[in-house]
N, C-alpha and C positions, 0 to 999 in steps of 0.2 A: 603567546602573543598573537594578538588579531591582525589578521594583512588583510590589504585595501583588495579586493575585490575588483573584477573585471563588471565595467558598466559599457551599457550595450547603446549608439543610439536611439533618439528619439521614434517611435514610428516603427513604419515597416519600410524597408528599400523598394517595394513592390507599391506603386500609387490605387492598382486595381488589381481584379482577378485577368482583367484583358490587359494587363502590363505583361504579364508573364510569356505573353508569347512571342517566340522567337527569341529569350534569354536562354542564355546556357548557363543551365544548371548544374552544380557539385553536391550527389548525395556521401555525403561521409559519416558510413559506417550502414550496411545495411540490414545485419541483423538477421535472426530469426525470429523475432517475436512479434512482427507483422508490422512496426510503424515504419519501418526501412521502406516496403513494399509499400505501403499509403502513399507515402513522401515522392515513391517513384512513380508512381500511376496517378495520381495528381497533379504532376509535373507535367508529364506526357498529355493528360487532360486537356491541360489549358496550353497546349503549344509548346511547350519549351522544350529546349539539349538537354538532354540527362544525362553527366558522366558519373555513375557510381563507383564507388572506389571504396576498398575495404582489405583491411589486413589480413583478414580470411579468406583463405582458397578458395575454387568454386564450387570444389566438392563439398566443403565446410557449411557452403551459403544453396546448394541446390535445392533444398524446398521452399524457400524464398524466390530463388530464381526461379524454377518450375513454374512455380506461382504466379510469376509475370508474364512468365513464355506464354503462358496455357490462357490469358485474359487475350480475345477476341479482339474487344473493343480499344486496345491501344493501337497506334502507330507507331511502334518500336523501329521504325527507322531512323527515329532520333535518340536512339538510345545506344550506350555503350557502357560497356564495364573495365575495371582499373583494378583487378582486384589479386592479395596475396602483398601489396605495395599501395603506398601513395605517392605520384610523382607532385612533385611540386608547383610544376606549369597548371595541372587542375584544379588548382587551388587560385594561381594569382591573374587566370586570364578569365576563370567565369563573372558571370553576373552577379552572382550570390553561392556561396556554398551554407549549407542544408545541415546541421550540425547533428549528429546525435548525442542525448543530455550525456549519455554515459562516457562520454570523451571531454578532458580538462580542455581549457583556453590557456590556462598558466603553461606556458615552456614550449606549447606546442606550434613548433615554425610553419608547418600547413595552416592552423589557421588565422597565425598571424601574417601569412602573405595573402588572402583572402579579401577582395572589395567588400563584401558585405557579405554577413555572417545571420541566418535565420534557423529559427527551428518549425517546426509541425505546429508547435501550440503559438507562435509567434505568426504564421499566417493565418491559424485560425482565426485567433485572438484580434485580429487586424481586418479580418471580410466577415465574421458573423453577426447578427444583429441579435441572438439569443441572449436571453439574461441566464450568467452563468452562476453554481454555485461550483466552487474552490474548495477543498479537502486537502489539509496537509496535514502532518503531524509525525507520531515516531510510530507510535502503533493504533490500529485501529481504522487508517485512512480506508484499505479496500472494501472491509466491512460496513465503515458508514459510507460511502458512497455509494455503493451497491444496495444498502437498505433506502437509501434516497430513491436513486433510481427506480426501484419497483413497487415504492409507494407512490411516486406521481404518475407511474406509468397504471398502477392499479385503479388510481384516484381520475383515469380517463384522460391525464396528461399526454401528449407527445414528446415524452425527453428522449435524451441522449446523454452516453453514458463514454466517457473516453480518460487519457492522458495518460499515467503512470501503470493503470489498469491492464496494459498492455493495446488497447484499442486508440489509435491516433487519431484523433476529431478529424483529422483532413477526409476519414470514411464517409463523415457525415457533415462535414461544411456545407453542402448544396442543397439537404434537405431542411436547416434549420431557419426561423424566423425571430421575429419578437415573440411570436406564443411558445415558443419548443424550448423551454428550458434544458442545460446543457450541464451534464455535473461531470466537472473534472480532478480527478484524483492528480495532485500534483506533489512528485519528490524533491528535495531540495534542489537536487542538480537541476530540475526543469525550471524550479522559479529561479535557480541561477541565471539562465539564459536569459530570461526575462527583463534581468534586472536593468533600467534605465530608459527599457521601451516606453512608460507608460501604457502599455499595453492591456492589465488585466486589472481589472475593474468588478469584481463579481458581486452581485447583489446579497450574494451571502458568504460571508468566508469563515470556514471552519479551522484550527487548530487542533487535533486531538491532544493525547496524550505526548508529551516531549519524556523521551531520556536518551542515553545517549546511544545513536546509529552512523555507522560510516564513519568513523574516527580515523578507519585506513585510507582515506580520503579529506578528510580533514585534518588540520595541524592541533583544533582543536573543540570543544563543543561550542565555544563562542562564535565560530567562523559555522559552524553546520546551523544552528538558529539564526542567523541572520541572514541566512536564505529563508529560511522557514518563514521571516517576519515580513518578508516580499509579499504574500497573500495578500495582506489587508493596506500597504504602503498606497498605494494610491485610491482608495474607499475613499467616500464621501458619508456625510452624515445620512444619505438616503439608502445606504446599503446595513446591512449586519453584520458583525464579527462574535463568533460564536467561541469562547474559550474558556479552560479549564477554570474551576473555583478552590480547589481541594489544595492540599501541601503538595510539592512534587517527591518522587522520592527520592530517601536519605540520598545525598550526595551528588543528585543530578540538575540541585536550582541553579540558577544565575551566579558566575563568582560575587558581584555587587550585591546578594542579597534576597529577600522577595523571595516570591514564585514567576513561573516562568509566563502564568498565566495573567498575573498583576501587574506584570512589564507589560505584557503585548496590550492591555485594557490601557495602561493608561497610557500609549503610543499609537491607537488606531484612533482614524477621525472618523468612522462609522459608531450607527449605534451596536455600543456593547452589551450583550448578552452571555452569561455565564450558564456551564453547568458543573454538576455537583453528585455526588452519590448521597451526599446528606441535604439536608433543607438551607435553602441559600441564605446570607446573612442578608438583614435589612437593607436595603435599599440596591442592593442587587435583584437583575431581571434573569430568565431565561427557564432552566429546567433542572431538576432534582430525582431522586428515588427515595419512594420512601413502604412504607408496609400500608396498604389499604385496612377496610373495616376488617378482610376475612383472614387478617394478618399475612396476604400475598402480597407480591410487589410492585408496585405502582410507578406511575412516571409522571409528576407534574409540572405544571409550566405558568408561569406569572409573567407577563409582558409588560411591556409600559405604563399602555393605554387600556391595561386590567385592573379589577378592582380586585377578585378573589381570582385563586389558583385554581385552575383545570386539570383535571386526568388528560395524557393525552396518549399513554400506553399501561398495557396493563402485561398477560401472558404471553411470554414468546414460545416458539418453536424453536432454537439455540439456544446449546449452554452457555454458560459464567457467566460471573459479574461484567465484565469488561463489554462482553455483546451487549448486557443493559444501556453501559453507557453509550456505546457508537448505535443502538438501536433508536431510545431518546432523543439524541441528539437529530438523527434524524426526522423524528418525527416533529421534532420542533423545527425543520427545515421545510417539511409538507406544510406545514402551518403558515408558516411565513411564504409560501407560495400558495398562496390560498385555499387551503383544505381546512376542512371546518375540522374542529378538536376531536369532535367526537366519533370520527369517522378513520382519526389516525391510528386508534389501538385495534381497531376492528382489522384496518388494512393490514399491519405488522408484525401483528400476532401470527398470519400466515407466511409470512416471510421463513424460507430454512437455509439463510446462510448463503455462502458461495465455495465453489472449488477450493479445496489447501488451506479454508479458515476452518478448525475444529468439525471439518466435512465428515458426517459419518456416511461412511461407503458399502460398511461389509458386517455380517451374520453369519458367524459359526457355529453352531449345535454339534457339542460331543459327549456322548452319552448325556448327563443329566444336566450340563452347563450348556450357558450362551455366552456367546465374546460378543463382543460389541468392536468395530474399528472406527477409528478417527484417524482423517487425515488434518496435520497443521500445518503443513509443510510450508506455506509463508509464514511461518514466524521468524522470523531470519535475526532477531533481537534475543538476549539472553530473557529480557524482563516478560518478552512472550511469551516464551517457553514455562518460566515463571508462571504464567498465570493461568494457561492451559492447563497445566498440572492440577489445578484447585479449581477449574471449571465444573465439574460435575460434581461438586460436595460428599465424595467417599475417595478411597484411595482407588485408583488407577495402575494398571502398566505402563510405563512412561518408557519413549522412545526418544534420544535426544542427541545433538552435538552434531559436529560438521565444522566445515573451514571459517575460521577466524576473520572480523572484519574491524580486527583492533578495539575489540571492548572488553570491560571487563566481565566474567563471569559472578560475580560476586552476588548478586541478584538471584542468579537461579541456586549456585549452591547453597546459598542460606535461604530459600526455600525450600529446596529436596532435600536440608537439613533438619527443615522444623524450628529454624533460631525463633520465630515469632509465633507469638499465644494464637491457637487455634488455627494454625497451618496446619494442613491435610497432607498426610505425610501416602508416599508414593507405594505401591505395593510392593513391585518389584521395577530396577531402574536399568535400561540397555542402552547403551552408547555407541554411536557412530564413529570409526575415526575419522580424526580433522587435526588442525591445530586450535580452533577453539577446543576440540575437547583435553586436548595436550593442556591450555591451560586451567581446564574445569577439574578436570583428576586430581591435582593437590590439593586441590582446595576439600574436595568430597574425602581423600585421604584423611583430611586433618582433621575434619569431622564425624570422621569413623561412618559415611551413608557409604553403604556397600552396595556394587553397580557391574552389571556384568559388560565382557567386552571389554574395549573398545574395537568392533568387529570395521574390517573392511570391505565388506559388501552386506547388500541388504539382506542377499540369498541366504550370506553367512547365520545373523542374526536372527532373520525369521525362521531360520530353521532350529535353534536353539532357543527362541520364543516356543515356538508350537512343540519340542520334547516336553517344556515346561509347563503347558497345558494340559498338556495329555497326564504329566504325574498328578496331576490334581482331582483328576478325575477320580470321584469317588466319596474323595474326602471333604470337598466346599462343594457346597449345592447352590449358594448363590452366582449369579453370571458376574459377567468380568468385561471392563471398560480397558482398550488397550489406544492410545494416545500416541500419534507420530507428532511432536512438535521440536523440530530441531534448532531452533534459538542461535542458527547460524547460519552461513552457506553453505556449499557442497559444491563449487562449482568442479573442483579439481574430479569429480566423480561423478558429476553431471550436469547439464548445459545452466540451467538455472532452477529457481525453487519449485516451476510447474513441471519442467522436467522428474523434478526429484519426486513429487506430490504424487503424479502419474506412474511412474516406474514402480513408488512405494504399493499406491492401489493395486496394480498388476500383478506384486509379486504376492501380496498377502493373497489376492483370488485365487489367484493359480496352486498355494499350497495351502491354504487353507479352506479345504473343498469339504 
């Protein structure tokens, strides 16, 4: 059952950026992943009380804090911390409290005692005069944002690059204009907070790929897409909405019907554009893959106010199919911020990816073989995991599993099974414990794929990867592709998916020398 949702006033509580001084502000929840610390040194910026308050110690929160202590340029004599607890009074006597996405509104009596309730992207969204482009979806957001990113910054643009990303726009509120386009990766919880502001408006809004993420957070998938649909809710006809063409997969469309993609088309009042792995049906716009003259693979794009279809990517430097799509799609976003077509496959094609998306890090040489290392560590979806596995078009070492965020497995074990024609079956499979992998293991039992582990440490694992290497030595002369993508979390074993991404690279250098 779908429940009504929390709606946010109109606006921002804050009239200007010179309002904000002399309010006392409540940062809640401060974090290690750096938007805590933007939110407070922005604060402090423009005049205000900072009381920060967070349910982690200060030994838990010291390189965040460090990180404040050590900036020169505040006046931390208006600053104070609240932390290991939340009292209550901090909540109901400031100006505004400062919300972090990762914390509900439902049930929570802090901040329903709260005058007014903001976030990082909810001030930005409110003082910057940049034309933004928006990225949400289930998989793919950080990839194509990041491929945005450093095609306009190639293409001689001044953008900037923030929101889910882990970089909080408030870094970069004071340097942006009308010319500095701004691409923000946005998670559901973020466009939650959003919802009712009228606030985000982006000249281009992207949807990736939907299936289903955070269901441990959700009651159900119908309540996590309609955050998702907050993107393009307030677009106008002179913006873009950029969304899937293709089937969704088995079991993840709309209860009503359809695709997930043919809802959001015929619910935005921007113009819509689709894309596609295949060539678009008639009277659909936007961008496609298809095989050029030399039977390589191409990327093209039909617009409105076109007559015939354009190349607008051709070679990448990242593997699989699914980079094709979030890479294209990008490039159809350069376009639409003015970059002439034929300058987008040139830019792109040098594009290699980002940290924890299919990141190759590492080079083995032992006796006659080469290993190859991938890190995927933000895959945090089963169906990512999925699809890493079949990025590189031969079989792979596959690395996989970790703590459970209420979804099902079924996705990747009927890929590490081979259920579908012309699935690339894995070479050998090692498992992380979790409780996702608690519930991946019956499923791989009952399909008889045999999978070593499930190890509780990584030490453990890569140590009994590299025995495994070594016996081979001799007898396969070909090199060997070994793939970290865990299609879940880890938090119980480490802080978050960069955490884990980091830890993973460090331990393969360190014993595979």
């Amino acid at each position: 059952m779908t429940t009504e949702p929390h709606s946010y006033p109109e606006g921002c509580v804050f009239t200007s950026l010179a309002d904000i001084r002399g309010k006392h502000v409540t940062v809640m929840g401060l974090g290690l992943n750096g938007g805590g610390k933007a939110v407070v040194c922005f604060f402090l910026k423009y005049g205000a009380y900072v009381t920060v308050t967070d349910m982690k110690k200060e030994d838990q929160l010291k390189p965040t804090i460090d990180a404040i202590k050590n900036d020169t340029e505040l006046d931390k004599s208006r600053l104070i911390y609240h932390l290991g607890k939340h009292i209550i009074e901090d909540f109901s006597s400031a100006d505004c409290v400062i919300k972090n996405p990762g914390i509900k509104y439902d049930g929570n009596k802090y901040l329903a005692a709260a005058k007014a309730i903001e976030t990082d992207l909810s001030i930005f969204l409110a003082f910057t005069k940049a034309p933004v482009i928006a990225v949400t979806g289930s998989k793919g957001k950080s990839s194509t944002v990041s491929a945005i990113h450093y095609g306009l910054r190639q293409a001689g643009l001044m953008a900037f690059l923030g929101g889910n990303i882990t970089l909080s726009p408030l870094d970069f509120l004071g340097k942006t204009n009308e010319t500095t386009p701004v691409i923000l990766e946005l998670s559901s919880w973020q466009l939650a907070d959003l919802r009712g502001r009228k606030l985000l408006k982006p000249r281009i809004a992207v949807i990736t790929k939907i299936v289903p993420d955070h269901q441990n957070w959700y009651s159900n998938m119908e309540d996590y897409v309609a955050d998702k649909r907050l993107i393009y809710a307030d677009q106008t006809p002179a913006c873009y909405s950029l969304f899937d063409a293709d089937e969704d997969e088995p079991g993840t469309g709309p209860e009503s019907g359809g695709t997930w993609g043919n809802l959001f088309a015929a619910e935005s009042h921007a113009t819509i554009l689709r894309y596609s792995r295949h060539t678009l049906l008639p009277g659909q716009y936007g961008v496609w893959q298809e095989s050029g003259t030399d039977k390589n693979f191409c990327g093209k794009m039909l617009l409105p106010d076109s007559r015939e279809p354009v190349t607008i990517l051709r070679s990448l430097a990242v593997p699989g199919q699914h980079m094709r799509t979030n890479v294209l799609n990008a490039a159809l976003a350069m376009v639409l911020m003015g970059i002439k077509p034929e300058h987008t496959a040139d830019i792109l094609s040098k594009w290699e990816g980002i940290p924890h998306r299919l990141q190759f890090f590492h080079s083995w040489k032992y006796a006659d073989r080469k290993v190859r290392f991938y890190n995927d560590s933000c895959a945090t979806v089963p169906e990512a995991a999925a699809a890493a596995s079949q990025s590189f078009g031969k079989p792979v070492v596959f690395i996989t599993g970790g703590t459970d965020k209420g979804l099902p497995q079924t996705a990747l074990a009927e890929t590490l099974a081979c259920t579908k024609q012309d699935t690339i079956p894995v070479k050998n499979l090692y498992l992380l414990s979790g409780t996702a992998t608690d519930k991946l293991m019956p499923l791989l039992n009952r399909k008889n794929v045999p999978y070593n582990g499930p190890y509780n440490s990584l030490a453990e694992l890569l140590t009994d990867l590299k025995a495994y290497e070594i016996s081979l030595s001799g007898s396969v002369n070909n090199d060997e592709t070994i793939v970290f993508s865990p299609g879940a979390t880890s938090f119980g074993m480490f802080t978050n998916e960069f955490d884990r991404g980091e830890k993973y690279m460090d331990a393969v250098k360190s014993l595979f020398t």
